[in-house]
C-alpha positions in Angstrom: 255.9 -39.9 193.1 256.4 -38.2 196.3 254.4 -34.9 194.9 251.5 -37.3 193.8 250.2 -38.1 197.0 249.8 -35.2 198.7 247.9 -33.8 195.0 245.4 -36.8 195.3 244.6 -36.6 199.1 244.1 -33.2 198.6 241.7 -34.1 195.4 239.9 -36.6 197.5 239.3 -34.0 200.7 237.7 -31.7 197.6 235.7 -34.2 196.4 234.6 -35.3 199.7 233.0 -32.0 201.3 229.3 -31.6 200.4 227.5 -28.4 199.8 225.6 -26.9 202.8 222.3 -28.1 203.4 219.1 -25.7 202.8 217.3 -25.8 206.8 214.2 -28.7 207.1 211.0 -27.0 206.5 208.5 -28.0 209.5 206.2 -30.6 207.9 202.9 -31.3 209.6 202.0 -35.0 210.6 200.9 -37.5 208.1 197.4 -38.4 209.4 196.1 -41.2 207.7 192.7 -41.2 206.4 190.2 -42.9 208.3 188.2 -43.9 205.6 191.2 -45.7 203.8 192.0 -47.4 207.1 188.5 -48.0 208.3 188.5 -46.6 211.3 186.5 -44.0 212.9 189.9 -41.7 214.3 189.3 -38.1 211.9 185.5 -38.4 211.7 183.5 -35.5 212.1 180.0 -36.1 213.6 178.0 -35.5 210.4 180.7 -38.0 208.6 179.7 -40.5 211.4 176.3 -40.0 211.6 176.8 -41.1 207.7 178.6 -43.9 207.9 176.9 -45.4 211.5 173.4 -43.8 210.8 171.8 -42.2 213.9 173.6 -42.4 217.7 172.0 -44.4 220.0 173.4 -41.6 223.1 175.0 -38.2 222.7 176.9 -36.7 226.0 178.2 -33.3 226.0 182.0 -33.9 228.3 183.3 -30.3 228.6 184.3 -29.3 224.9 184.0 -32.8 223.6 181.2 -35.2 222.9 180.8 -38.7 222.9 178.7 -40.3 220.5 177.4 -44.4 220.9 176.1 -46.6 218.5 174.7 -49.6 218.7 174.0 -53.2 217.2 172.3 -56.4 218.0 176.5 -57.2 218.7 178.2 -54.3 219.9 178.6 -51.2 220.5 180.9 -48.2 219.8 182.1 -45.3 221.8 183.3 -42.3 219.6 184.8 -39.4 221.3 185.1 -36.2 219.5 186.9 -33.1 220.6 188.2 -30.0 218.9 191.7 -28.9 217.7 194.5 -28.2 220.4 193.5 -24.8 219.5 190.3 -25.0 221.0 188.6 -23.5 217.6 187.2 -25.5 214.9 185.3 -28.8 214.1 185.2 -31.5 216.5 186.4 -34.7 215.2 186.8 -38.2 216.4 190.2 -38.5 218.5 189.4 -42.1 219.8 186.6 -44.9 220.5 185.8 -49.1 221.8 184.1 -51.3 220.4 182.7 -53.8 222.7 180.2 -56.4 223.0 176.9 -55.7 225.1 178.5 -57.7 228.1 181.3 -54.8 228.0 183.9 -56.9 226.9 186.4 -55.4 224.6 185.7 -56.3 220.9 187.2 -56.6 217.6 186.4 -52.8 216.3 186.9 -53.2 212.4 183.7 -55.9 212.8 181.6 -53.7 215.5 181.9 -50.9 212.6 180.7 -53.2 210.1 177.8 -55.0 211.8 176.8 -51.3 212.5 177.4 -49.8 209.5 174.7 -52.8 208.5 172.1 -52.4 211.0 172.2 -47.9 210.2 
């Protein structure tokens, strides 16, 4: 019995190392799609323009541009800028919604009342 043990525990340490693991490719970040989550974040200005119809203001700020739009209840600031890089197409990177007081709003219903008034 004596020789049994030290044959299984060495069987078990066999059975217990795992092969070497290939490195992690990089992956890039999952950006989810603004149009799946309704938001504006990912927008280019020509897919905006689209969806919210004409902008009430345009302002050049440095490299990026701010674009408003407007309804009877709200309005909705969209700020564009390029890639880190500081090449390519300028896309939306945040906006507000608020009401015309300037109080914060809900900004899933300022899209949709304008996307209704465009």
């Amino acid at each position: 019995m004596r020789r049994f043990f030290p044959a299984v525990s060495l069987f078990a340490a066999a059975c217990a190392t795992t092969p070497p693991q290939p490195p992690a490719q990089p992956t890039r970040p999952i950006v989810p799609s603004p149009h799946v989550s309704g938001g504006l974040i990912g927008l280019t200005a020509s897919e905006l323009v689209l969806r919210l119809g004409s902008p009430a203001l345009q302002v050049r700020e440095g490299v990026g541009l701010k674009m408003q739009f407007r309804s009877r209840q709200c309005v909705i600031d969209a700020y564009l800028y390029p890639p880190e890089s500081g090449q390519g197409i300028t896309r939306v990177t945040h906006s507000d919604a608020r009401l015309p007081s300037g109080a914060d709003t809900d900004q899933a219903a300022c899209i949709s009342s304008v996307e209704a008034t465009k």
